[in-house]
N, C-alpha and C positions, 0 to 999 in steps of 0.2 A: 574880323572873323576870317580863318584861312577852309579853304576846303579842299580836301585833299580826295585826288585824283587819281583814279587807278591808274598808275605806270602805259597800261596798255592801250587808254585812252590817250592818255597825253601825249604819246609817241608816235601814235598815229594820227591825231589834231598836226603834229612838227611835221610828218611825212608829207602832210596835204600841202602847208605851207611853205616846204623846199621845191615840191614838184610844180607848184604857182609859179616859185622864183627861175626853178632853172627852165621851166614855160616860156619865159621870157614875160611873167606878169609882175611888176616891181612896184606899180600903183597901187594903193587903195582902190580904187576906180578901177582899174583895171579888172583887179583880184576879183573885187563884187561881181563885175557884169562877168567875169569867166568862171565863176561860180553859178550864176544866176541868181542870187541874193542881194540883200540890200548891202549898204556899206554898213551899218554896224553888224550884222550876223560875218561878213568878212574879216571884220576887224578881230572881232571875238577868234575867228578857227586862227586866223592866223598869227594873232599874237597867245593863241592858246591859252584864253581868259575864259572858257565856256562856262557861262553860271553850271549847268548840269555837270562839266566833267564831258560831255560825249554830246557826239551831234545826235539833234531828235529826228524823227525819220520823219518828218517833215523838211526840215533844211536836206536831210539823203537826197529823199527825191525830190528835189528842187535840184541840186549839183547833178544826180543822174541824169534826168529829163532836159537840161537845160542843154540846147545843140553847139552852144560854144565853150562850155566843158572842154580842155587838153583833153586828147587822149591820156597822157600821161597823170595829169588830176585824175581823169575820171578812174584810174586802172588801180592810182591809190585808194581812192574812196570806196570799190568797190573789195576792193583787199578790209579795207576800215571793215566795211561792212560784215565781211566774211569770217574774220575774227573776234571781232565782239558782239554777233550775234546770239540772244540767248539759248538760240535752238543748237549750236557748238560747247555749251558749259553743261548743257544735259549730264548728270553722273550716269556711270554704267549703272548705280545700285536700284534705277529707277527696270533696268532690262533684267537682273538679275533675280528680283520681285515681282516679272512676268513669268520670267519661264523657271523661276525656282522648282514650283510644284508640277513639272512636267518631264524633269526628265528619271 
């Protein structure tokens, strides 16, 4: 069974795991502990295998909170976050059905 990934998941799952590499993180082991995760949630981002398609925001803030986090991970992951947040997919027709009857 294949599961199919939104685009904007998957691409930013590859951004996390270039900015490990070009870290200078090239391990397994490595990757984990500069994540703060164990080794298979590493494995998963970085071979972008994620059963959900997108990291849960339990692994987020695990990567956020964790103080050996790259700068450069962390600035990905927090872009991840900033873009497929639900509170940015918001449609305008939800504002235009507040202030319909007002102007």
């Amino acid at each position: 069974m294949q599961i199919n990934k939104p685009p904007i998941y998957s691409r930013e799952l590859e951004r996390i795991s270039e900015a490990l590499v070009s870290s200078g993180y090239i391990s397994l082991d490595d990757q984990a502990k500069a994540l703060g995760v164990v080794r298979s949630t590493a494995w998963t981002i970085v071979n972008n295998k994620h059963k959900l398609g997108r990291l849960s925001v339990k692994t987020i803030n695990r990567i956020l909170s964790n103080p050996d986090t790259p700068p450069k991970v962390r600035t990905v992951v927090q872009e991840y976050v900033a873009k497929t947040s639900p509170f940015n997919r918001r449609s305008s027709r939800g504002a235009r059905r507040t202030n319909g009857g007002l102007a």
